[in-house]
MIDO-715404 format. One record per atom (N, C-alpha, C): residue number from 1; residue in one letter; atom name; x, y, z. Coordinates in nm, 3 decimals. Example, Ala and Ser with C-alpha at 12.3 -4.5 7.8 and 13.67 -1.06 7.14 Angstrom:
<nodes>
   n res atom       x       y       z
   1   A    N   1.319  -0.569   0.780
   1   A   CA   1.230  -0.450   0.780
   1   A    C   1.320  -0.330   0.780
   2   S    N   1.285  -0.225   0.708
   2   S   CA   1.367  -0.106   0.714
   2   S    C   1.290   0.003   0.787
</nodes>
This chain:
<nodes>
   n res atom       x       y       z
   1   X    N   7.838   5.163  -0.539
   1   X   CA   7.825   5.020  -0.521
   1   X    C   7.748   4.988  -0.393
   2   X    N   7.737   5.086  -0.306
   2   X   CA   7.705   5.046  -0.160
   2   X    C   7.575   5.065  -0.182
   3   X    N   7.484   5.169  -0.295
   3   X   CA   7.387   5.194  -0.278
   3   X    C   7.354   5.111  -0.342
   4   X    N   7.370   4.995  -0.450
   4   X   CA   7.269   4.911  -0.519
   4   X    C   7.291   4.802  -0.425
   5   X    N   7.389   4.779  -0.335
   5   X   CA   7.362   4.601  -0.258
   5   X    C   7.297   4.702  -0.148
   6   X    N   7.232   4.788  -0.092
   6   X   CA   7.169   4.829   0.000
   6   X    C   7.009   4.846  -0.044
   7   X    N   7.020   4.876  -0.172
   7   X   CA   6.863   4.832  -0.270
   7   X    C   6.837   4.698  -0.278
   8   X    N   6.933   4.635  -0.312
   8   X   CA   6.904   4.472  -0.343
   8   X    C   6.876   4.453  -0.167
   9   X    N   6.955   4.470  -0.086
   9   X   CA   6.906   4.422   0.061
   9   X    C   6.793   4.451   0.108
  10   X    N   6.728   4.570   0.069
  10   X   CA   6.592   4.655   0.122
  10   X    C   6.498   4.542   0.057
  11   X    N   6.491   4.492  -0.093
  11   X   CA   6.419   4.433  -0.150
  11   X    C   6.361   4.284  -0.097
  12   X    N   6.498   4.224  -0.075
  12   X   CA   6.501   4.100  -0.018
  12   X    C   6.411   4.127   0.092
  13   X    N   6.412   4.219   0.190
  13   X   CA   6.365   4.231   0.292
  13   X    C   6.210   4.259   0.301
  14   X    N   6.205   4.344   0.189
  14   X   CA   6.046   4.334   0.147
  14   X    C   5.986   4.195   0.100
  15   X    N   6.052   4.095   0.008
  15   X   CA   6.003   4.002  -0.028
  15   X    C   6.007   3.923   0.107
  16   X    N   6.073   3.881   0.197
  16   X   CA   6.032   3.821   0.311
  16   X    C   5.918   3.838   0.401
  17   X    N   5.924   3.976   0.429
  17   X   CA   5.796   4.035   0.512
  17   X    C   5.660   3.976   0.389
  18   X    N   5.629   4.053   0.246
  18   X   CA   5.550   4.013   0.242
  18   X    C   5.528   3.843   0.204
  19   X    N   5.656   3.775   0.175
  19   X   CA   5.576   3.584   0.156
  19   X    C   5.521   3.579   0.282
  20   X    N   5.563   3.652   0.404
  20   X   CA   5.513   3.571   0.540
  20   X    C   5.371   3.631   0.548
  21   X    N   5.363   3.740   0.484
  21   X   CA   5.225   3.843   0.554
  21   X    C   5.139   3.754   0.440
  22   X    N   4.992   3.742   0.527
  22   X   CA   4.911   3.655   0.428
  22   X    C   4.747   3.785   0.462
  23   X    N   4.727   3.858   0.335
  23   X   CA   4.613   3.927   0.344
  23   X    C   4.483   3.835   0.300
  24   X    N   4.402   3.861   0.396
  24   X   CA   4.278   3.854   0.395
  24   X    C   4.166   3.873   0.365
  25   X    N   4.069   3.874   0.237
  25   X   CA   3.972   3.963   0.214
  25   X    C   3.869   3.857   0.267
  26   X    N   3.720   3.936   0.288
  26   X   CA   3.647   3.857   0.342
  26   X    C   3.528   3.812   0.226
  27   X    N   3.445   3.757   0.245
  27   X   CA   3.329   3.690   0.153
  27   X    C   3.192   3.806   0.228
  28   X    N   3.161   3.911   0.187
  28   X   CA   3.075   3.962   0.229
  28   X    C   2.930   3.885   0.252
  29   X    N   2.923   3.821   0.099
  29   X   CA   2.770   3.713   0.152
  29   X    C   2.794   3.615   0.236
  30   X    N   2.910   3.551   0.290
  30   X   CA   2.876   3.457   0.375
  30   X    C   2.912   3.518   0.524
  31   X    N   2.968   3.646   0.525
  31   X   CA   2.992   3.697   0.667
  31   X    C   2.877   3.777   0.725
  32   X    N   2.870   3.765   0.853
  32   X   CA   2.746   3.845   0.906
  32   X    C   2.750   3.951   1.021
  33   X    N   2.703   4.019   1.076
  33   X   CA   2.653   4.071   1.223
  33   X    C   2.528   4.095   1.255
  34   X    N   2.556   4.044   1.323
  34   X   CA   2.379   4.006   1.429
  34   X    C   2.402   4.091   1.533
  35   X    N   2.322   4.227   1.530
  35   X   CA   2.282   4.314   1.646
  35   X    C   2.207   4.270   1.732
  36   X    N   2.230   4.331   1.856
  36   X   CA   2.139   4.314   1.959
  36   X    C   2.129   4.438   2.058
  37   X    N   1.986   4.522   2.077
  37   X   CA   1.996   4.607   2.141
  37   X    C   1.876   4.626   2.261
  38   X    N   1.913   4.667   2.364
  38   X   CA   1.808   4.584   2.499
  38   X    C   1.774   4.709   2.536
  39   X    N   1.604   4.698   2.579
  39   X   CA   1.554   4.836   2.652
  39   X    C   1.451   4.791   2.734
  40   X    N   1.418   4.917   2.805
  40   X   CA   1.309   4.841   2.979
  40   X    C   1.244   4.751   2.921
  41   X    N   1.249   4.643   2.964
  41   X   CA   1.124   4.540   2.906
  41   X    C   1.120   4.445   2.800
  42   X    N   1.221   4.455   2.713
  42   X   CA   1.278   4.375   2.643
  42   X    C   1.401   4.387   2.549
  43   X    N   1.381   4.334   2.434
  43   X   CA   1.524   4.376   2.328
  43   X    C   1.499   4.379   2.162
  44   X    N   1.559   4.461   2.082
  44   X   CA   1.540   4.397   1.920
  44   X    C   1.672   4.345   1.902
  45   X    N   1.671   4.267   1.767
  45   X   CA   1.767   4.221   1.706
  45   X    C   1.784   4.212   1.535
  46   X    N   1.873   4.191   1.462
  46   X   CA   1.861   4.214   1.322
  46   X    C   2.006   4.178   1.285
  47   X    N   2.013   4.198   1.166
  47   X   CA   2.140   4.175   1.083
  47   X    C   2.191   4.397   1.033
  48   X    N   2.287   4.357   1.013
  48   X   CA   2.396   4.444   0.922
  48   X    C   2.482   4.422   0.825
  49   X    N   2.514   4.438   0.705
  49   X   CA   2.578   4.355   0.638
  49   X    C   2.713   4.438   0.622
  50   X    N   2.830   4.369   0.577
  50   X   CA   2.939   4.414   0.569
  50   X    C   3.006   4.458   0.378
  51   X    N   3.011   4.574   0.356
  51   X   CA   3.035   4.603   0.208
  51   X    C   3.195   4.569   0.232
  52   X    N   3.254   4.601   0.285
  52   X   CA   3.397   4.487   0.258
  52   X    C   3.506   4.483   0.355
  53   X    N   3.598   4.397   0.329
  53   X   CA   3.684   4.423   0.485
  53   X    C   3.812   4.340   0.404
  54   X    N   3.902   4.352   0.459
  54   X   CA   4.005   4.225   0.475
  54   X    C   4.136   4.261   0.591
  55   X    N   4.208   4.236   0.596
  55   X   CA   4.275   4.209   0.720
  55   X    C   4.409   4.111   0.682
  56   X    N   4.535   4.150   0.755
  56   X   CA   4.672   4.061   0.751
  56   X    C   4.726   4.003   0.868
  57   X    N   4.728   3.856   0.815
  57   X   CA   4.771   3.785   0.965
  57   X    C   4.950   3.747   0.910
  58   X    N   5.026   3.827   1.003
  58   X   CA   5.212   3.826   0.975
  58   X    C   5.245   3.790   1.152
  59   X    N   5.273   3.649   1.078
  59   X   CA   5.392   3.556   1.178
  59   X    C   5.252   3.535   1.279
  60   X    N   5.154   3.514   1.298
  60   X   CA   5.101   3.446   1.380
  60   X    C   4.988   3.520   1.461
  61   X    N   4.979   3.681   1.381
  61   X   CA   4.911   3.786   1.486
  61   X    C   4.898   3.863   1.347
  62   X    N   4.743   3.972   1.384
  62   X   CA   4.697   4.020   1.282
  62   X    C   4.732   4.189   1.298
  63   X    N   4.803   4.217   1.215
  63   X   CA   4.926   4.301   1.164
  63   X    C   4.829   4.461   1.154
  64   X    N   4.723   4.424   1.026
  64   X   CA   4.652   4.544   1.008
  64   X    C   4.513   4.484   0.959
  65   X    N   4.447   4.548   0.893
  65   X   CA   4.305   4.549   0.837
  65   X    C   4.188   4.658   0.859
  66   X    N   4.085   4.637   0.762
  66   X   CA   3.963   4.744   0.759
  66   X    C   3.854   4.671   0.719
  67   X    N   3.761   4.733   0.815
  67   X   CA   3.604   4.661   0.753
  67   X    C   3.547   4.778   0.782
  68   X    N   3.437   4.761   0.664
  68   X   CA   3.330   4.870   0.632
  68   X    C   3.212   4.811   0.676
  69   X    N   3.105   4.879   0.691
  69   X   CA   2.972   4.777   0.753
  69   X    C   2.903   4.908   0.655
  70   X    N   2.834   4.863   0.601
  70   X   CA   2.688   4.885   0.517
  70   X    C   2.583   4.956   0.606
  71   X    N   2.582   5.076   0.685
  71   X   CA   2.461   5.079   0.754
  71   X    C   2.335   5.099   0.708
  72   X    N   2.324   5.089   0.554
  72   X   CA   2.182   5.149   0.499
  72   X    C   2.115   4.994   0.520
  73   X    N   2.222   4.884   0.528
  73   X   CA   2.120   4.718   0.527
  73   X    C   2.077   4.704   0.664
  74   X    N   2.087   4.784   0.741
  74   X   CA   2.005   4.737   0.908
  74   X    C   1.880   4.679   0.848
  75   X    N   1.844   4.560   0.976
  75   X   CA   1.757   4.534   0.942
  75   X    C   1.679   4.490   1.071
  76   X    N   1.584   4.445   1.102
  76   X   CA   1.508   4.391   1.257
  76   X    C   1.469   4.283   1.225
  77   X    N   1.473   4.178   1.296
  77   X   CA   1.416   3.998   1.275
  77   X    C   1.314   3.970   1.365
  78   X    N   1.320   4.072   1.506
  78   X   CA   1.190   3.997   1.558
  78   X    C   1.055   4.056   1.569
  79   X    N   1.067   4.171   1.471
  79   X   CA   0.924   4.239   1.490
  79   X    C   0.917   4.185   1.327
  80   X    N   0.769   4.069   1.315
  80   X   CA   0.738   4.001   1.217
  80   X    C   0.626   4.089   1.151
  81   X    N   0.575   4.209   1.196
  81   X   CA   0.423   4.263   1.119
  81   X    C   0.540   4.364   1.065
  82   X    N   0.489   4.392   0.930
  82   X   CA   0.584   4.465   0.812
  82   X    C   0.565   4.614   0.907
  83   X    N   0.426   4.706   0.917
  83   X   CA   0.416   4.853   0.989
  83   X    C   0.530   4.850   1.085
  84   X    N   0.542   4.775   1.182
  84   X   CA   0.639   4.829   1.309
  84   X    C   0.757   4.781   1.274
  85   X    N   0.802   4.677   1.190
  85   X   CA   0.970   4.648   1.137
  85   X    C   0.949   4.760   1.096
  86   X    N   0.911   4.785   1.001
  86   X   CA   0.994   4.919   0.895
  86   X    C   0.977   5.033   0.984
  87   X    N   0.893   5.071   1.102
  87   X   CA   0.911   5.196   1.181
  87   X    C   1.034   5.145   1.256
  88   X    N   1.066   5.048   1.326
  88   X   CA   1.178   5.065   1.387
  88   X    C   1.272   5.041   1.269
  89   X    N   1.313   4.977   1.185
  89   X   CA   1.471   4.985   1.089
  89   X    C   1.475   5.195   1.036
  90   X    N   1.319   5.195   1.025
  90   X   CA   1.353   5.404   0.964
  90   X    C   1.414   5.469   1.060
  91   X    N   1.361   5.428   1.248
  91   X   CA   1.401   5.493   1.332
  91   X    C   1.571   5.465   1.356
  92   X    N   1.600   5.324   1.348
  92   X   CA   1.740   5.325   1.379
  92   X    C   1.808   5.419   1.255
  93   X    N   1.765   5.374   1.126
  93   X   CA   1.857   5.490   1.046
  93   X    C   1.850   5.620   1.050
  94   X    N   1.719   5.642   1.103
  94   X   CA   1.739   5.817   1.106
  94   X    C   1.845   5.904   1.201
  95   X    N   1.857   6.038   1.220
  95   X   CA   1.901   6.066   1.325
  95   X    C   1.884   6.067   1.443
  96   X    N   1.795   6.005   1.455
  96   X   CA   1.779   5.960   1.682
  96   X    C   1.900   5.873   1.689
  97   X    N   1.949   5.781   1.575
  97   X   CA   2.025   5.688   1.606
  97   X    C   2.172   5.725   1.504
  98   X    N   2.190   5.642   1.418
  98   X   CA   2.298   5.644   1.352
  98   X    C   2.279   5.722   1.213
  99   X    N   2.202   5.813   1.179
  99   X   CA   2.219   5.892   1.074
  99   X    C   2.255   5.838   0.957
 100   X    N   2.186   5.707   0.907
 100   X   CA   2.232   5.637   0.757
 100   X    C   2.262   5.706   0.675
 101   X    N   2.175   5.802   0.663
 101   X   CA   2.197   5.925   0.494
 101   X    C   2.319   5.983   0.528
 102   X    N   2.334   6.090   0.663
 102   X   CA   2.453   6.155   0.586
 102   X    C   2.587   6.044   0.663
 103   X    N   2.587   5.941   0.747
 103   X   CA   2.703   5.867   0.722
 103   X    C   2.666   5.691   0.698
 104   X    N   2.693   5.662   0.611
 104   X   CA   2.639   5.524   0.561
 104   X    C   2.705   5.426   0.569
 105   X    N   2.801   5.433   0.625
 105   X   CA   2.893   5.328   0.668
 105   X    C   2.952   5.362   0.819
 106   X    N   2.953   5.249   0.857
 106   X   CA   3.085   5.267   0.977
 106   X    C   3.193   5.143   0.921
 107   X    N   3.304   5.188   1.024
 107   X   CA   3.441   5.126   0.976
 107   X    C   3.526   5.046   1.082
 108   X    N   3.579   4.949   1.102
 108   X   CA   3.645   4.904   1.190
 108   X    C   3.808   4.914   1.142
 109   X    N   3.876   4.979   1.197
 109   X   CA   4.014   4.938   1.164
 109   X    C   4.140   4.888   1.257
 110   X    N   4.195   4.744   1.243
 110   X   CA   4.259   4.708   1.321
 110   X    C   4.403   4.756   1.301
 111   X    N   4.458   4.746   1.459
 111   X   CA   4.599   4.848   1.492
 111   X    C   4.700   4.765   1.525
 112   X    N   4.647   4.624   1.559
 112   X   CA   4.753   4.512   1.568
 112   X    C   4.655   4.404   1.659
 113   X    N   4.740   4.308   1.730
 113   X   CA   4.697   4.159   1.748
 113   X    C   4.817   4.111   1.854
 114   X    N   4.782   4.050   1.957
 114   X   CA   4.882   3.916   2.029
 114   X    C   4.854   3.816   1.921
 115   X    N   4.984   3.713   1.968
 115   X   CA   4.962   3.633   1.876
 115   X    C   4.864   3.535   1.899
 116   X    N   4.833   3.444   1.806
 116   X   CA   4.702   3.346   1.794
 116   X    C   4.781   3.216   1.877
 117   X    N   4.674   3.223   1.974
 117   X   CA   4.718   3.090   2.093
 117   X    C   4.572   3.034   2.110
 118   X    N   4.548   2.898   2.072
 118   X   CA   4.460   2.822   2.111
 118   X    C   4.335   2.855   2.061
 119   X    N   4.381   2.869   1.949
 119   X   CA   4.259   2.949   1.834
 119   X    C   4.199   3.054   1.833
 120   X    N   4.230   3.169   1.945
 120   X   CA   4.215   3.305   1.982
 120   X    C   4.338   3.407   1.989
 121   X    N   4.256   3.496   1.970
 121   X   CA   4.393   3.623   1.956
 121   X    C   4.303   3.738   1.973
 122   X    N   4.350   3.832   2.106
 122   X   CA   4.318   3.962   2.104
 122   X    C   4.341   4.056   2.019
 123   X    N   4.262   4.129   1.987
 123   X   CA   4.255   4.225   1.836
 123   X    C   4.261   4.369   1.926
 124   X    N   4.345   4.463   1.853
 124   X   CA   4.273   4.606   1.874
 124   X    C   4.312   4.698   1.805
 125   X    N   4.186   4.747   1.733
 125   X   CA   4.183   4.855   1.668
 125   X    C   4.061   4.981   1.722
 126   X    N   4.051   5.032   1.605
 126   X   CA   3.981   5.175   1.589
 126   X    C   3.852   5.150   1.525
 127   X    N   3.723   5.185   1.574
 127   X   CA   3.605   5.157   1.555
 127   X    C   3.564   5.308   1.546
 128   X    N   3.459   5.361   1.403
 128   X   CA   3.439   5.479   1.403
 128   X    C   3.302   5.425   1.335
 129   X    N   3.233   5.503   1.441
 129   X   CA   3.054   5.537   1.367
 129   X    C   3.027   5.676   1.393
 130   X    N   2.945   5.693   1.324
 130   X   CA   2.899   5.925   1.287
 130   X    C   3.051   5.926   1.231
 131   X    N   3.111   6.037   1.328
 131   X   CA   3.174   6.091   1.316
 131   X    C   3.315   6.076   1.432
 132   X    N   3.238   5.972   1.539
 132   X   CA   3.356   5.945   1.647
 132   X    C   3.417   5.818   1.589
 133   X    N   3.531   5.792   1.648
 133   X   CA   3.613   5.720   1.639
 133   X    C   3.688   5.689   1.798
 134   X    N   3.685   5.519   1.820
 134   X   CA   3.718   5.508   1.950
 134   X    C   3.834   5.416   1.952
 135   X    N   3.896   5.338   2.011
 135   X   CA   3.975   5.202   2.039
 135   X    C   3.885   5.117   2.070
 136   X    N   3.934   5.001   2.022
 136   X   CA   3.839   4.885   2.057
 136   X    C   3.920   4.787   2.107
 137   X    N   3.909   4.692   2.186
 137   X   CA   3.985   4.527   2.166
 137   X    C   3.848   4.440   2.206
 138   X    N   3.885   4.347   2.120
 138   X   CA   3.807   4.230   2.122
 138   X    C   3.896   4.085   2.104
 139   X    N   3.756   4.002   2.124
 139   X   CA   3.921   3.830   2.124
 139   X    C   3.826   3.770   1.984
 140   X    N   3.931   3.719   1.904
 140   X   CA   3.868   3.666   1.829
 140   X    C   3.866   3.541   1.773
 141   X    N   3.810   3.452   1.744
 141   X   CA   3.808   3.292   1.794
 141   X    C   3.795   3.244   1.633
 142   X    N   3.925   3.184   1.614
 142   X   CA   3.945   3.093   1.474
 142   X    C   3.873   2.976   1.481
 143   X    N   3.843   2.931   1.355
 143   X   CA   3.779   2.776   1.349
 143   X    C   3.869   2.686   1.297
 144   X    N   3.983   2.749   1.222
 144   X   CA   4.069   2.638   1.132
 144   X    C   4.002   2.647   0.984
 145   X    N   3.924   2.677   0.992
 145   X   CA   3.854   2.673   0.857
 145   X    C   3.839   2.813   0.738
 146   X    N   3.889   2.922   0.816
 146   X   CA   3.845   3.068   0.767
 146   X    C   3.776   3.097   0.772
 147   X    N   3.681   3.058   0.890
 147   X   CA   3.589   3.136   1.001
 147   X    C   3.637   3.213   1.058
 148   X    N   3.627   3.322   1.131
 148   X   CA   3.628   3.457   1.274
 148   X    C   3.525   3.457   1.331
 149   X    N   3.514   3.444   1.461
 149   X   CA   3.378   3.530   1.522
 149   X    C   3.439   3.566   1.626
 150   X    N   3.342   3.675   1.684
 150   X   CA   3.381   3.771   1.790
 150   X    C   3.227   3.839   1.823
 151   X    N   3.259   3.886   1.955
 151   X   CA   3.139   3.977   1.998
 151   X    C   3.196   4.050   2.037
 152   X    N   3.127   4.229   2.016
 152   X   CA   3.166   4.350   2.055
 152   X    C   3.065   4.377   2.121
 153   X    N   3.072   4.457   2.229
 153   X   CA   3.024   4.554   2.334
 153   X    C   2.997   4.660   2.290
 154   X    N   2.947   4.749   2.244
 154   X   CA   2.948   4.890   2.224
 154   X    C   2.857   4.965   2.266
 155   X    N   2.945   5.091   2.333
 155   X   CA   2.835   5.218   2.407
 155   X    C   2.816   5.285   2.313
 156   X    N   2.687   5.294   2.286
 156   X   CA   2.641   5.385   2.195
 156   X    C   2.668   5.532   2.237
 157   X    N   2.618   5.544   2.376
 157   X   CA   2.657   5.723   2.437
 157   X    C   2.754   5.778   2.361
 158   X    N   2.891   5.727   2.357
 158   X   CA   3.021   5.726   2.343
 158   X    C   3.012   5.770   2.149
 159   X    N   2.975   5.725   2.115
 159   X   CA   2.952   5.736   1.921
 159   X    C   2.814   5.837   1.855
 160   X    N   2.754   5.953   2.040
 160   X   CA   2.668   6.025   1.978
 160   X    C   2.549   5.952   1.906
 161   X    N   2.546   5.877   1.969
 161   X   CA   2.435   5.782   1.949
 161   X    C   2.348   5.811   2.094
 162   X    N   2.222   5.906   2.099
 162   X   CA   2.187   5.967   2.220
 162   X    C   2.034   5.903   2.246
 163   X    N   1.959   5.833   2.127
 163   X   CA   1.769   5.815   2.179
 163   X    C   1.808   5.769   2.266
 164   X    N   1.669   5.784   2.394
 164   X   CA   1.664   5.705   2.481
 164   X    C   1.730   5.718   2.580
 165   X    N   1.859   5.749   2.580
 165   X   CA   1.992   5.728   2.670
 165   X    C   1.957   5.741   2.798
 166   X    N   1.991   5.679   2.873
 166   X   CA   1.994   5.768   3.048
 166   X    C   2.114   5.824   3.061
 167   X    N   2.220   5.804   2.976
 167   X   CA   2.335   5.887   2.969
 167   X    C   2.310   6.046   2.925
 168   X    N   2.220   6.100   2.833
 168   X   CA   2.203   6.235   2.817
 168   X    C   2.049   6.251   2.856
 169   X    N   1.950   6.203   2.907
 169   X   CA   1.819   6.232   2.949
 169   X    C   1.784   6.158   3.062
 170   X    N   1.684   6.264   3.139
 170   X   CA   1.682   6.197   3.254
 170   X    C   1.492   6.135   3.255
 171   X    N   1.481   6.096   3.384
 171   X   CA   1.313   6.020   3.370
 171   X    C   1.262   5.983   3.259
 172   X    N   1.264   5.900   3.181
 172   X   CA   1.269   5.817   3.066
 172   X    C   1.182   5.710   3.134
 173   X    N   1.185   5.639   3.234
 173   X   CA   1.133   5.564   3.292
 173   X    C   1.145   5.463   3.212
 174   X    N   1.006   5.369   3.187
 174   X   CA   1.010   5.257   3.067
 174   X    C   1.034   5.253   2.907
 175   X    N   1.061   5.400   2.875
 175   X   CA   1.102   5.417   2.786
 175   X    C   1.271   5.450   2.736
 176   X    N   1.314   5.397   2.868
 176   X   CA   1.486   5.405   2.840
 176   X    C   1.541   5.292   2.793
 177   X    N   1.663   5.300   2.702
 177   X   CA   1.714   5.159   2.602
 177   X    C   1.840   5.201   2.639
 178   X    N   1.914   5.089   2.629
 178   X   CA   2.052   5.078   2.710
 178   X    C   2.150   5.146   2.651
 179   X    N   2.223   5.160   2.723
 179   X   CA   2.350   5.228   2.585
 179   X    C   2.403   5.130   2.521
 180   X    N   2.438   4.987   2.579
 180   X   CA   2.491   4.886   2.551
 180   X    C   2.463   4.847   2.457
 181   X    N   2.506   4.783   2.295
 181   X   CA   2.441   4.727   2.270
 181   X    C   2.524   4.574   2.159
 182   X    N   2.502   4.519   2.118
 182   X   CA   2.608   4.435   2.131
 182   X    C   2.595   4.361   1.943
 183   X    N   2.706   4.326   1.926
 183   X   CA   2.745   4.288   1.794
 183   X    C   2.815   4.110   1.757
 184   X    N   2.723   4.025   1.747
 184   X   CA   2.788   3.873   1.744
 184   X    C   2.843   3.913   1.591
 185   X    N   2.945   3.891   1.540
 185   X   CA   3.027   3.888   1.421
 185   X    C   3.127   3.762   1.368
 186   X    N   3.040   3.720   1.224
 186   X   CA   3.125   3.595   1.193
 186   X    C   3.185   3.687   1.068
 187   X    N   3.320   3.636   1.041
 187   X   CA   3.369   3.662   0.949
 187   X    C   3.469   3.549   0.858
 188   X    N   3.369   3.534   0.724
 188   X   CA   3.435   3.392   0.605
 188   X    C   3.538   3.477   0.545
 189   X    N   3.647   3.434   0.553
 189   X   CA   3.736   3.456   0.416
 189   X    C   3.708   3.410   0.300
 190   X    N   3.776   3.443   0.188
 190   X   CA   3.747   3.416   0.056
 190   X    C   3.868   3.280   0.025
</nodes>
């Protein structure tokens, strides 16, 4: 007898957790990231698109989630003559940079959340491109509407991500590009 009202109690307890937990999937066409990556003398920029993600916000703070990013859609916006876009989008996918062919995605996965105060909430999870995998936190800014945006920081050094580097090569001079490089990210729910 003790073990079926201890089943019925476990259950109840599941149905509470999940009415409160509200999962998230996202709208891949209307969500975006806009790269930005800076070297002596100036910077490129482009889109990445996201093949899918969603995410759970329980009691007021975001619990878990995963996003995949598409790296074969890199793309460059401010080099307008077709020859040098498509040499720099081949160069970022090849191996000087992020190796599209043999890994074609990177992944974000969140590990938990403070709670959401004043339409922001610190996030932190696990960010893996190649083959590394790091911690991340970022803040991420609600609209009320099922908007997200956020900007990430990321050292490339750190993810074996080496052209250019002054982190693994030295006298590069005007041909050194930062490790830094940075990620504006909106994300629509469905």
């Amino acid at each position: 007898m003790k073990a079926k009202i201890s089943s019925v109690l476990l259950v109840f307890i599941m149905l509470a957790f999940y009415s409160q937990a509200q999962k998230m999937h996202i709208d891949t066409e209307k969500s975006s990231i806009h790269w930005i990556g800076k070297k002596v003398g100036g910077q490129h920029d482009g889109h990445v698109k996201f093949k899918e993600g969603n995410f759970t916000n329980y009691m007021n703070s975001f619990t878990n989630g995963s996003f995949v990013v598409d790296m074969t859609t890199i793309t460059c916006l401010d080099l307008t003559e077709k020859e040098w876009n498509d040499k720099l989008v081949n160069h970022l996918k090849s191996d000087d940079f992020f190796g599209v062919e043999k890994y074609p995605t990177a992944k974000l996965e969140i590990t938990g959340s403070d709670k959401i105060k004043d339409d922001k909430v610190k996030v932190k999870g696990n960010l893996t491109i190649k083959e590394t995998t790091l911690p991340v936190e970022f803040t991420v800014s609600l609209d009320g509407g099922g908007t997200y945006t956020t900007t990430l920081v990321i050292d490339r050094s750190k993810f074996d991500v080496r052209y250019g580097s002054k982190s693994f090569f030295d006298n590069l001079g005007d041909k050194m590009i930062y490790d830094e490089f940075t990620l504006e990210i909106k994300i629509v729910v469905k």
